[in-house]
C-alpha positions in Angstrom: -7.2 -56.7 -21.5 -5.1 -53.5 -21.5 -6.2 -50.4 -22.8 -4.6 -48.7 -25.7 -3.6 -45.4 -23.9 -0.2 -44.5 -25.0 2.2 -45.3 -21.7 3.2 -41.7 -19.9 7.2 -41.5 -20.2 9.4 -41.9 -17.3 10.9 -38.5 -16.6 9.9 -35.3 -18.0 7.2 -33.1 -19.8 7.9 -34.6 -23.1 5.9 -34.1 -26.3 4.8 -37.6 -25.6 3.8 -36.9 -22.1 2.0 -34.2 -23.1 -0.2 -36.0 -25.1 -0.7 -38.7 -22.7 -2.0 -35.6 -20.2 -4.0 -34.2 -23.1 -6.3 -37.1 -23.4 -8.0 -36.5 -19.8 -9.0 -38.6 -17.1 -12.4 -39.0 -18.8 -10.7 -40.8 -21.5 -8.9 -43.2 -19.5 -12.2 -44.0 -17.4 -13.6 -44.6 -20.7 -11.3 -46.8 -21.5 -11.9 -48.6 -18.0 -15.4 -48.8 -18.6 -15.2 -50.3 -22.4 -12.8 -52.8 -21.0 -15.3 -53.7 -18.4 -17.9 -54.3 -20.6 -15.6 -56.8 -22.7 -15.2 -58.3 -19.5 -18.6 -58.1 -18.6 -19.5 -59.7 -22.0 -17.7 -62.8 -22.0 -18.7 -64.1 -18.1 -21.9 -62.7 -17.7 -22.3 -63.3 -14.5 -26.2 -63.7 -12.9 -25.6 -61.5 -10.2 -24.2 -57.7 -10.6 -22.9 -57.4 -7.6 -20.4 -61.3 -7.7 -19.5 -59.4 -11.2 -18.4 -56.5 -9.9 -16.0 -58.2 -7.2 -14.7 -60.5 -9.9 -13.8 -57.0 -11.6 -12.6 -55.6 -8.6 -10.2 -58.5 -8.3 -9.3 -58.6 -12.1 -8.4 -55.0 -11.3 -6.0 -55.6 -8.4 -4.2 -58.5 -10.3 -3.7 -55.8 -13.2 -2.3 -53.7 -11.0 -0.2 -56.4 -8.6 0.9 -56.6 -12.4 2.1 -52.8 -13.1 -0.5 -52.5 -15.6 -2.4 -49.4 -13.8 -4.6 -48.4 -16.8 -6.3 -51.9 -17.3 -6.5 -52.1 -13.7 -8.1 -48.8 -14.4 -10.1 -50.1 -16.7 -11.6 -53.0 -14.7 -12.6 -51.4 -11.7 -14.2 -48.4 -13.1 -16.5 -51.2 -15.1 -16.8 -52.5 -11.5 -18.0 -49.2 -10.2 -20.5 -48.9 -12.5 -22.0 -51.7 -11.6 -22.1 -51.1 -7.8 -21.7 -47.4 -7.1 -22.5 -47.6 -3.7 -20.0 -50.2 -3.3 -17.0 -48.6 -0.3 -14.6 -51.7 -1.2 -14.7 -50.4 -4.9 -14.9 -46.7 -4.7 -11.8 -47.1 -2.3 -9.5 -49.2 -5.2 -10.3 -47.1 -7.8 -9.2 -43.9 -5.7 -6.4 -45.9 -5.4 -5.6 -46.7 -8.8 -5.8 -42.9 -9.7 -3.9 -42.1 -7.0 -0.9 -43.7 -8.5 -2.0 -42.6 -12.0 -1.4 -38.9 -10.6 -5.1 -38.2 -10.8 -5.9 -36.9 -7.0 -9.1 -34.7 -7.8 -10.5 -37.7 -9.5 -9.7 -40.2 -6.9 -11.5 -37.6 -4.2 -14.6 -37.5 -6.1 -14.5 -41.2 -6.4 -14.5 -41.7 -2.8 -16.9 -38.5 -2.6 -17.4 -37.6 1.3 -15.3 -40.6 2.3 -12.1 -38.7 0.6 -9.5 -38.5 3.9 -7.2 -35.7 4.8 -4.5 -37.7 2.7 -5.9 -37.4 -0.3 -8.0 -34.1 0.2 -4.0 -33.4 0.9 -3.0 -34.1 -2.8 -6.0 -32.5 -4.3 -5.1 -29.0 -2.5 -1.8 -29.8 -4.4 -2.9 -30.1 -7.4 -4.6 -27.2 -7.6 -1.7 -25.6 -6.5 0.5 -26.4 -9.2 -2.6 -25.9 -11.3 -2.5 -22.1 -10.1 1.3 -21.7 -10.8 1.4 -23.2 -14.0 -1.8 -22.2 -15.5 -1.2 -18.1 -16.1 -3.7 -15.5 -15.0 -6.0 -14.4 -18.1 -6.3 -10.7 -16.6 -3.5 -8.9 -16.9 -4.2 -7.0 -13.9 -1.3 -7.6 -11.6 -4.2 -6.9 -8.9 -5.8 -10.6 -9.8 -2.2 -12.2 -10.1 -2.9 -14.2 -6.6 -6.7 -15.0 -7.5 -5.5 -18.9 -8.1 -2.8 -19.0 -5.5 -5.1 -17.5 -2.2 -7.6 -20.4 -2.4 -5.1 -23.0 -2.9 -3.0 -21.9 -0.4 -6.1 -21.2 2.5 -7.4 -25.0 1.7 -3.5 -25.8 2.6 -4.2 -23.9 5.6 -7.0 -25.9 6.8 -5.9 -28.8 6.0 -2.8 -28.4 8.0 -4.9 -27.2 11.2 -6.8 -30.5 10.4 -4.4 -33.0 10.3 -2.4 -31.3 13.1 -5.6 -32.0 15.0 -6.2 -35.3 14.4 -5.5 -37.5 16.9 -3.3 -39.2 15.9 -1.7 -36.6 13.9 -0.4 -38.1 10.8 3.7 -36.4 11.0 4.1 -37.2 7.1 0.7 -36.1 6.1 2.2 -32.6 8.0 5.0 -32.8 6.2 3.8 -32.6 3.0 1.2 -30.0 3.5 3.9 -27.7 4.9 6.4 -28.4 1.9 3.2 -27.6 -0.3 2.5 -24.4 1.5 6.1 -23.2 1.3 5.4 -23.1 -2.2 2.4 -21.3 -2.2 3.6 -18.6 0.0 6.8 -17.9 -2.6 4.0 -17.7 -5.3 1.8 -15.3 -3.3 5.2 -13.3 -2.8 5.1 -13.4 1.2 8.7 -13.8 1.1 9.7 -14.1 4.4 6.9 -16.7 5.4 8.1 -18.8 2.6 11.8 -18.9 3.8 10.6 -19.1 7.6 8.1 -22.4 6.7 11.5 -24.0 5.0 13.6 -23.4 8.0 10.8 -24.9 10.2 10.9 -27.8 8.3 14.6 -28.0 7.8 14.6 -27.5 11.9 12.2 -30.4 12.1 14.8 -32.4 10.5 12.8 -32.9 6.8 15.7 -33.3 4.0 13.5 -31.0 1.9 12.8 -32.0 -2.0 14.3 -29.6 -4.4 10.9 -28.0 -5.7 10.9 -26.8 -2.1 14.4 -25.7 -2.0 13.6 -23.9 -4.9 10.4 -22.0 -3.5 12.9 -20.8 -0.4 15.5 -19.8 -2.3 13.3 -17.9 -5.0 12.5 -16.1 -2.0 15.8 -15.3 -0.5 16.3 -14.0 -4.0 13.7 -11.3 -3.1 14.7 -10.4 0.0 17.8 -9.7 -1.5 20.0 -12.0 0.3 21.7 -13.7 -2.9 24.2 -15.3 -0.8 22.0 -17.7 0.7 19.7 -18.3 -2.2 22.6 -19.2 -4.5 23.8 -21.8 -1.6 19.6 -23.2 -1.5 20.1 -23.5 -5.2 22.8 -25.3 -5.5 21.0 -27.6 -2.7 17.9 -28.0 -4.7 20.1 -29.1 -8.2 21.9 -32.0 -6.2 18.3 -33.3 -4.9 17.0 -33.1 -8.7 17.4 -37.3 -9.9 19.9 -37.8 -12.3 17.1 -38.1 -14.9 16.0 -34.8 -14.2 19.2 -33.0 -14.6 18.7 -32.1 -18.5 17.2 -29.3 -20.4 14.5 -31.2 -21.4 13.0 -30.9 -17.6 11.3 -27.6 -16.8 12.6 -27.5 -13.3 16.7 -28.0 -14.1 16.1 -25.0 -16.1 14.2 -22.7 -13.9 16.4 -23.7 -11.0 19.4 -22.8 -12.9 18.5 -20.0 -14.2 17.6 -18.7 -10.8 21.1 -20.1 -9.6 22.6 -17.9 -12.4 20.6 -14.6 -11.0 21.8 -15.2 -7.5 25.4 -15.3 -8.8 25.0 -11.9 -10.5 23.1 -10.4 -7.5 26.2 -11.8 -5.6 28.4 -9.6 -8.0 30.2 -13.1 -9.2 29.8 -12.9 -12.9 32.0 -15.1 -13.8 29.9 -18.1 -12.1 26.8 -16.6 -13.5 28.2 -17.0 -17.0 29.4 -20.4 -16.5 25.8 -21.3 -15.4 24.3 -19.3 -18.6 27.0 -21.7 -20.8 25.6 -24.8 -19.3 22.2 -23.8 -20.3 23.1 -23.1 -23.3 25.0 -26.0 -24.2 21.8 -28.3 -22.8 19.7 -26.1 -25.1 21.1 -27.3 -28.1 20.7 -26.2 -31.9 17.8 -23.8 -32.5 15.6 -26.2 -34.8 14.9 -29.8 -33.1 13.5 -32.4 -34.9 10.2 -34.4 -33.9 8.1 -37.4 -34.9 9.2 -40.3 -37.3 8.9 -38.0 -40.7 11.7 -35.8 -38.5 9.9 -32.7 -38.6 11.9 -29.5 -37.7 10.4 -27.7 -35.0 11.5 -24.5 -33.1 13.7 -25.2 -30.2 12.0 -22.7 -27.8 14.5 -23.8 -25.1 17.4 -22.3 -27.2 15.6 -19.0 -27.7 15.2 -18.3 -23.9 18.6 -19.9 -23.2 19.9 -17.1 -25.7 17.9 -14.0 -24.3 18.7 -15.4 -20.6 22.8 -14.7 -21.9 22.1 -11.3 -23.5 20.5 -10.5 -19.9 22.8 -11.5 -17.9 25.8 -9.7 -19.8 23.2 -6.7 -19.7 23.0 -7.2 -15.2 26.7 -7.1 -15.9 26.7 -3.9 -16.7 28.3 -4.8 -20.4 25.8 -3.6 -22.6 28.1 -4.2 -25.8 28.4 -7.5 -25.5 24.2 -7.9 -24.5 23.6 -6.2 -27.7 25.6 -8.8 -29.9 23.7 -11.2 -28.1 20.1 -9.9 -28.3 19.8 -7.8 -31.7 20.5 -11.3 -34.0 17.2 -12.8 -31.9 15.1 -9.6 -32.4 15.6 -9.6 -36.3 15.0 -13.1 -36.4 11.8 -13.0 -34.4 10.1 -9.8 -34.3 6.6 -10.4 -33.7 8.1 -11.6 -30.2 6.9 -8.7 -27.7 9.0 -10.0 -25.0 12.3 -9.8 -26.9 11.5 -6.7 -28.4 11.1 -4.9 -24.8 14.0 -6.9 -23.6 16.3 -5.5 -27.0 15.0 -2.4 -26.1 15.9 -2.1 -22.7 19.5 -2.8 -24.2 19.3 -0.2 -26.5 18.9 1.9 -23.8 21.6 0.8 -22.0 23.6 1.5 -24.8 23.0 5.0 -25.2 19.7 5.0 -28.0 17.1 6.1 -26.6 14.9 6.8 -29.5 15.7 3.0 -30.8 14.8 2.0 -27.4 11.6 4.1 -27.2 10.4 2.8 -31.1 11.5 -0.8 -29.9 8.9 -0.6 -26.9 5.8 1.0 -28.7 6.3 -1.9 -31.4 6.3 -4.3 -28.3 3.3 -2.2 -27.0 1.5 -2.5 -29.9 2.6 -6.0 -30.4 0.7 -7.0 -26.5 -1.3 -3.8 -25.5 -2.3 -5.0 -22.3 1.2 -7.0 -21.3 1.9 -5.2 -17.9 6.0 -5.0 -18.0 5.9 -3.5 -21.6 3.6 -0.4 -20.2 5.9 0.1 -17.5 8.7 -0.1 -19.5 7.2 2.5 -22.0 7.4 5.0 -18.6 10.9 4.0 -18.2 10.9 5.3 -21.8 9.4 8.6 -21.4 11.7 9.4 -18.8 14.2 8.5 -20.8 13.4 11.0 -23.6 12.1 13.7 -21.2 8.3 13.1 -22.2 7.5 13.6 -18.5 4.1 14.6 -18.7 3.1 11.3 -20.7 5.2 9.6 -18.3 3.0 10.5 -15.6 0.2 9.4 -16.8 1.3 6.4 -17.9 2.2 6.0 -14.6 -1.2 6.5 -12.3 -3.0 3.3 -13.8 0.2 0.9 -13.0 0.5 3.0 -9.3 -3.5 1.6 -9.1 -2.8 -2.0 -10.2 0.4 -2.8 -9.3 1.9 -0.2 -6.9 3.7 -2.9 -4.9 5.4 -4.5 -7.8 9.4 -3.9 -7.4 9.7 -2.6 -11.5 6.9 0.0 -10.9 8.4 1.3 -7.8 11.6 1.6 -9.7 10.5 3.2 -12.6 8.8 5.6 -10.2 11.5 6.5 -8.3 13.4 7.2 -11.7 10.4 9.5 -12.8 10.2 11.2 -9.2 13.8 12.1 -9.4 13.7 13.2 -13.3 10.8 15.5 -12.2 11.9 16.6 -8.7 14.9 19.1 -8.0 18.4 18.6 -7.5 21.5 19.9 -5.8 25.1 19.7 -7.1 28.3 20.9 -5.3 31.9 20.9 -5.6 34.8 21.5 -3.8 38.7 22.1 -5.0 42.1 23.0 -3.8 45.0 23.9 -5.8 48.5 23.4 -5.0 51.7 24.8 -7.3 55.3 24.8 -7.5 55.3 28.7 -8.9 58.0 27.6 -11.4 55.8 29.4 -14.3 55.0 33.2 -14.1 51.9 32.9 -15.9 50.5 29.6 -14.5 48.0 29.0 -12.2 48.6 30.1 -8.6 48.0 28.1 -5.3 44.2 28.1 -4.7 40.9 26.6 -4.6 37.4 26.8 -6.2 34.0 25.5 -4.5 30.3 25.9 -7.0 27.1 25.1 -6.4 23.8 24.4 -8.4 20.3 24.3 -7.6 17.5 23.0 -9.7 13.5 23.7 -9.3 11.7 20.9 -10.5 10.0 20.4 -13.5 6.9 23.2 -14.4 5.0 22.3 -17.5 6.7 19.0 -18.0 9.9 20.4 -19.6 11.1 24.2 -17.4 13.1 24.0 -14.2 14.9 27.2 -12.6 18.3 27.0 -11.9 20.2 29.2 -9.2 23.8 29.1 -9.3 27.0 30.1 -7.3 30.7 29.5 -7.3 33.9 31.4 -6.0 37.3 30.8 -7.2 40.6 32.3 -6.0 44.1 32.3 -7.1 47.8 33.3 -5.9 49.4 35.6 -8.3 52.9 37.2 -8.1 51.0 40.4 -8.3 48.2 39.6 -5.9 45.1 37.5 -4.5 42.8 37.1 -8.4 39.0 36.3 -6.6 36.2 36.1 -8.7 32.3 35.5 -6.9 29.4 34.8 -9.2 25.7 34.3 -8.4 22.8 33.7 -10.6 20.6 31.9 -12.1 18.4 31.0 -14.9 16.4 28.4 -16.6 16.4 25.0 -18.3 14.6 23.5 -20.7 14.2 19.9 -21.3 12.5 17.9 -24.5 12.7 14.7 -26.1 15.4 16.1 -29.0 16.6 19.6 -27.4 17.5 21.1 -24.7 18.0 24.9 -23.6 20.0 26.6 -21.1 20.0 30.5 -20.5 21.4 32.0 -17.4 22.3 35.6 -16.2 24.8 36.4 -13.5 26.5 39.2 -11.5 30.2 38.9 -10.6 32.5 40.6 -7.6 35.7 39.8 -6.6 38.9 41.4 -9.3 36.2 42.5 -10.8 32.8 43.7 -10.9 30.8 42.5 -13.8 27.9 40.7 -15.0 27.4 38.6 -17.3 25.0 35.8 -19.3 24.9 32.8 -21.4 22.9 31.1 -23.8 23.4 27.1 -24.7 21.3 25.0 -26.9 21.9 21.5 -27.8 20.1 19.4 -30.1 20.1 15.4 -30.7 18.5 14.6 -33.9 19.7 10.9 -33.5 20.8 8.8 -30.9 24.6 9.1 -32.9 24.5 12.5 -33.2 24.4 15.5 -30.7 24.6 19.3 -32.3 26.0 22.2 -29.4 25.9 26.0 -29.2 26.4 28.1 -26.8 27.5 32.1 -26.3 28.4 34.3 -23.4 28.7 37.8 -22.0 31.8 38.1 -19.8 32.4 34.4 -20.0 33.6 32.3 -16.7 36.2 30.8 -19.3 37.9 33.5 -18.6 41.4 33.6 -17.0 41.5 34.2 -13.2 44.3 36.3 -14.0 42.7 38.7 -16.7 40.1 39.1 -14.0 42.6 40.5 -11.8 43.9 42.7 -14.1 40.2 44.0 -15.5 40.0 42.0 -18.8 36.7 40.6 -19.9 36.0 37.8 -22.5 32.6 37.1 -24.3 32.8 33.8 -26.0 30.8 31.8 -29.0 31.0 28.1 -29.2 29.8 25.5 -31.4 30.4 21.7 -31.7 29.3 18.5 -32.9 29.6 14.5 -31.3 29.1 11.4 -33.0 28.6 8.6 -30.7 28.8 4.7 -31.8 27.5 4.0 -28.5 27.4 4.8 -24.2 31.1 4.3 -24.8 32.5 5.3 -28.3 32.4 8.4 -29.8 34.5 11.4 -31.6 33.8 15.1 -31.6 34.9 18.5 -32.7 34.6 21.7 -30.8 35.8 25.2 -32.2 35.1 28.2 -29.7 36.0 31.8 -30.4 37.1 34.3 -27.3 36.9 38.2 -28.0 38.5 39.4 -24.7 38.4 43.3 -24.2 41.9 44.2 -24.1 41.9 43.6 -28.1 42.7 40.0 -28.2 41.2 37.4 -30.5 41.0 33.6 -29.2 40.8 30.8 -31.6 40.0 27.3 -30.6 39.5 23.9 -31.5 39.3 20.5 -29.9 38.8 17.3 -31.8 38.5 14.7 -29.0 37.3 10.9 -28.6 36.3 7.5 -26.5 37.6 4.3 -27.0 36.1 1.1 -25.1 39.3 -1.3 -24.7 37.6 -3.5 -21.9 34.6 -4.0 -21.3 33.8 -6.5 -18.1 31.8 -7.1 -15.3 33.8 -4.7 -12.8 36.2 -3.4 -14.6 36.1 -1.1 -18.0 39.3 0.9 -19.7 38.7 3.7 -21.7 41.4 5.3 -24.1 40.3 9.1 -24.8 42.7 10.8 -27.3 42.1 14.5 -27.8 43.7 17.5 -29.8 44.0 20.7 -28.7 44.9 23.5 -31.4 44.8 27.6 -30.0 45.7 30.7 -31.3 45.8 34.2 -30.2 46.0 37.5 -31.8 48.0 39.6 -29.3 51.3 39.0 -28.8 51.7 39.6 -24.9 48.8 39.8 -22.2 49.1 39.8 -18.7 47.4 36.3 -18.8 48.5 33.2 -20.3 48.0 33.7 -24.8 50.4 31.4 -26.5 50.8 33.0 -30.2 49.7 29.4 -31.7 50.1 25.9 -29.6 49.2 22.2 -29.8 48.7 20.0 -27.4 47.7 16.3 -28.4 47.7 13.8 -25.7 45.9 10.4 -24.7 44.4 9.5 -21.5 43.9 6.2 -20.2 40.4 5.4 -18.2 40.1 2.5 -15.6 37.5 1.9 -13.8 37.1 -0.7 -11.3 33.7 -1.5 -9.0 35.7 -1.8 -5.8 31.9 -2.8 -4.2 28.5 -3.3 -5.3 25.2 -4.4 -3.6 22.4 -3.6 -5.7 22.0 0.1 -5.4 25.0 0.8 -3.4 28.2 1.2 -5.1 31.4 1.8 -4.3 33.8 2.7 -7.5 37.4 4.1 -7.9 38.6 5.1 -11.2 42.3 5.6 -12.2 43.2 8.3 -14.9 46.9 8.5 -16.6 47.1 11.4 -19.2 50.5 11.9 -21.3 50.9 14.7 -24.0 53.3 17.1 -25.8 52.9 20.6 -26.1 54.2 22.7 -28.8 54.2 26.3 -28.3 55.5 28.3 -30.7 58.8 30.5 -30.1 59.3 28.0 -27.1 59.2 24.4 -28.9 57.8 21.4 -27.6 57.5 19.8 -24.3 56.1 16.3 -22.6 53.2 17.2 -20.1 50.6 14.5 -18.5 48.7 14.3 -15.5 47.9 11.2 -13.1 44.1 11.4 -11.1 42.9 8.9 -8.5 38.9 9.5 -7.6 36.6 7.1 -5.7 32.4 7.3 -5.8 29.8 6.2 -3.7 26.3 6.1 -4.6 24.1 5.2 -1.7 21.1 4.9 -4.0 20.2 5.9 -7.8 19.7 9.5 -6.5 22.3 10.7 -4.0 26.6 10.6 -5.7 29.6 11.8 -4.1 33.4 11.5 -5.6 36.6 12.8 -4.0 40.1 12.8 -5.8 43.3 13.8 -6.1 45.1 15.0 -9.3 48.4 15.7 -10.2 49.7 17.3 -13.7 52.9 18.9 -15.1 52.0 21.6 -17.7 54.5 23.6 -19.6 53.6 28.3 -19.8 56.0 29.7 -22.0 58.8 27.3 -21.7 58.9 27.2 -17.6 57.2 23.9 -16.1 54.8 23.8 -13.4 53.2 20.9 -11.5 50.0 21.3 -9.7 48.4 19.1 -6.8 44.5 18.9 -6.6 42.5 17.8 -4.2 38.4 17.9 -4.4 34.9 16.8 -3.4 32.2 16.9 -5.2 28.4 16.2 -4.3 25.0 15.4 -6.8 22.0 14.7 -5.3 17.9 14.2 -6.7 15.3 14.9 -4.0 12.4 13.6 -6.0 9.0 15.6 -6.2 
């Protein structure tokens, strides 16, 4: 008689065949053994051992019939009855065998288990490692299940290699299994090189395996390849395994959809995100024959997967919309509160970012990628001391982890010194008398690193020079000074002595304070300013300056400010000035973004003529038009070129109004995170007192981050 075991379903981890797993191979030997006895009571056979074969071949005709669990059932009944019994202990290894049971089948057979199934056992417990999580969240003990499973592959494999003769599909699939466990213990290459060797061999590998090998081309960085292996491994899945309902569609597309981005080809990456979403379906499923509603936790990870990926794309906008509707609806989720919050960050809120990561923190204490996240964060804010420590207990467990070298690179470089230089050269038509001349400038800034988590020193020098009708203007400054750094304000005082037209020194003091992630508060004040004209320089005119201004910022790439600074230059004139200005994101895509930045210039002088440029009163509003385009990209390396287009009139009173712009090409390369360098060229026509002049610039300029 059959058991009553619920059948396992065809395809899939279904709730059904969940529950069929749930009851345990004791249960259906139970079952075996009660149908036995049933059996056992109505023949009652004299002799133990004639019963037992007359089970034995009850069983076999149960499963010549497809009926596995009474089969089951019959010769487990028969086992008990003759557990020394070869002939017996041999079917019902069998029968569990094809009931996906390998560990029980071996300790049916006990020391008479052969390499084949000793083979699936080692299997077994290798999917058992992957799929069954580590408790400690030490990222130290994250290969404790995978090493054993994958040195019993080992073994095995010199074993059956050995045996004479060797068994070539026995080989086969111990290799296949230990390309898996080699991806899982992260040895990259090996995993890719034991897929090629049996690819070379001629094996038309399975897609589980594809999917190990291209995981790891994915982490040697060669996206190119994996996203090829991918597509290999979704075209070996079975038609019946090609839905969101089956674990392994989903994780291979998703890591199809990573390879695409890595590949810089967005667009296919999106398309992929849109299948998964679409196979997702609504976020509330319903279950059982009352129709229950039940969370759809497929659509929930299909959503975050899409706020990601616009987030790899470098569009944080759009990863926002997509992630802050999940957080609110689920915020007891630490996992998609670090994920909004690295977002928010990418948006230009730190402080949302930093709260959204303590709550996630606090949410799973001893969750690993949160705590290195919360460094990230620190950085971010300039808590660099905390940062630090955070930092030594992750370098302990997990120093090898790609994240936590990241995140202390990004630290090394926030705390180490820098370097920045730049290099111009100006050419002019000398239609205006008082516009700039033909010349050049060239600076350069050097910062300490950090001292008490927050100073740095900062030495500074930069020349400029100019052609005048009247002579060479030259001015030389070196100096220095010192910066301070913390999580709302920041400081910057410096003292300098000047040669050149004229022999000076001078100083500043700037202070700027954040209260908000929208708004940002500036001040600064100067002694003999460097805002200066070249030319009042040359003619023994000094300037001090006071400034003050204010920025409200929607985001990284919208915002509006005002800026009013006051010039008291010391041959008696009195400089009034003030600058409303903006950002406008018009595009926002994977390699491209356009900006429009509109700005208003209003200035005002009190004497009448100077030997420098000093309109009475002038406007100048104008637009200018932002493109930028990532020419190149892989990973760190970036190659970008940026287009600007400015157009503007100038009204200057006693000489009307006049159309002026400017036109600037610039391409950067970053090499890594820490080393920048832009060239250019820019052209403008500007209007001094009615006379047009149109200036060529050419210039370099270089930032670089040592680290500590």
């Amino acid at each position: 008689m059959p058991c009553p075991w619920p059948r396992p379903p065809a395809t899939g981890l279904t709730t059904g065949w969940r529950r069929w797993r749930s009851i345990g191979l004791a249960g259906m030997v139970a079952c075996g053994i009660a149908a036995g006895q049933t059996l056992s009571a109505a023949a009652k056979p004299p002799d133990a051992a004639v019963e037992a074969m007359v089970l034995l071949e009850r069983g076999r005709a149960f499963l010549r019939a497809g009926d596995r669990y009474a089969a089951l059932g019959a010769i487990a009944q028969a086992r008990r009855l003759q557990p020394g019994n070869a002939e017996v202990a041999q079917a019902l290894a069998d029968v569990l065998m094809e009931l996906g049971a390998p560990s029980a089948a071996a300790h049916a057979l006990g020391d008479r288990a052969d390499a084949g199934v000793r083979s699936r056992v080692a299997g077994q417990r290798l999917r058992w490692a992957i799929d069954l999580p580590v408790r400690s969240p030490d990222p130290r003990q994250r290969f404790d299940q995978v090493d054993p499973a994958l040195a019993r592959l080992d073994e095995l494999l010199l074993e059956a290699r050995a045996a004479p003769p060797p068994d070539p599909g026995l080989v086969v699939r111990l290799q296949r299994d230990r390309a898996v466990a080699l991806r899982h213990r992260e040895r990259w290459q090996e995993a890719v090189d034991q897929a090629s060797a049996l690819r070379a061999a001629g094996d038309s590998l399975p897609a589980y395996v594809l999917q190990a090998e291209a995981d790891a081309l994915l982490a040697l960085r060669r996206p190119a390849q994996a996203r090829e292996v991918y597509q290999e491994a979704l075209r070996r899945l079975p038609p019946s395994q090609r839905t969101d309902d089956d674990e392994a569609w989903r994780s291979i597309m998703m890591g199809r959809a990573y390879a695409e981005s890595e590949s810089e080809d967005f667009d296919a990456a999106f398309g992929t995100v849109d299948a998964l979403l679409a196979a997702a379906g609504p976020p509330w499923r319903s279950a059982g024959e009352l129709q229950t509603p039940r969370k759809n936790d497929a659509w929930l990870e299909a959503k975050a997967f899409d706020a990601a990926m616009h987030s790899y794309a470098d569009m944080p906008a759009a990863a926002w919309a997509r992630i802050e509707p999940l957080e609110r609806g689920a915020p007891a989720l630490p996992w998609l509160r670090a994920q909004a919050s690295d977002i928010a960050a990418q948006q230009g809120w730190p402080r949302r970012a930093e709260d959204g990561i303590d709550s996630a923190a606090a949410l799973a204490p001893e969750d690993f990628g949160i705590r290195v996240q919360q460094v990230d964060s620190d950085t971010r804010r300039h808590r660099l001391l905390r940062a630090d420590e955070r930092l030594a207990p992750l370098l302990e467990q997990g120093a090898d982890l790609p994240r936590v070298q990241q995140v202390r690179r990004e630290l090394d470089a926030a705390i180490g010194p820098s370097v920045r230089f730049a290099l111009g050269g100006r050419h002019t038509d000398n239609q205006a008398l008082q516009g700039p001349g033909n010349g050049g400038e060239a600076s350069l800034q050097v910062e300490s690193s950090t001292f008490a988590g927050a100073w740095r020193l900062i030495g500074l020098a930069d020349s400029s020079a100019d052609s005048l009708e009247e002579g060479r203007a030259k001015r030389h400054r070196f100096g220095g000074g010192i910066q301070a750094l913390w999580p709302d304000w920041r400081l910057d005082a410096l003292a300098w002595s000047q040669t050149g037209s004229l022999n000076t020194s001078g100083g500043s003091l700037a202070a700027q304070w954040q209260p908000t992630d929208h708004w940002t508060f500036l001040a600064d004040a100067a002694k003999h300013s460097p805002d200066a004209p070249l030319r009042a320089d040359f003619h023994g005119i000094t300037a001090d300056a006071v400034r003050g201004g204010l920025r409200y910022a929607w985001n990284g790439s919208t915002e509006a400010g005002l800026k009013a600074q006051f010039m008291d230059f010391s041959d008696g004139n009195r400089r009034e000035q003030v600058t409303i200005d903006g950002a406008l994101s018009l595009l926002d895509r994977p390699h491209l973004d356009i900006l429009l930045k509109p700005r208003v210039e209003w200035q005002r002088n009190s004497l009448p003529v100077t030997p420098y440029f000093n309109p009475k009163e002038s406007w100048l509003p104008s637009i200018e038009t932002q493109v930028q385009h990532v020419m190149w990209r892989v990973y760190e390396r970036v190659l970008l070129q940026r287009l600007r287009l400015t157009v503007g009139m100038f009204d200057q009173r006693a000489f009307g109004g006049y159309a002026v712009g400017a036109a600037a090409y610039e391409q950067t390369w970053r090499h890594d995170p820490w080393t920048e360098l832009t060239w250019g060229i820019e052209w403008a026509s500007n209007v001094y007192n009615g006379q047009r002049e149109r200036t060529l610039n050419g210039y370099l300029k270089l930032e670089h981050r040592f680290g500590r």
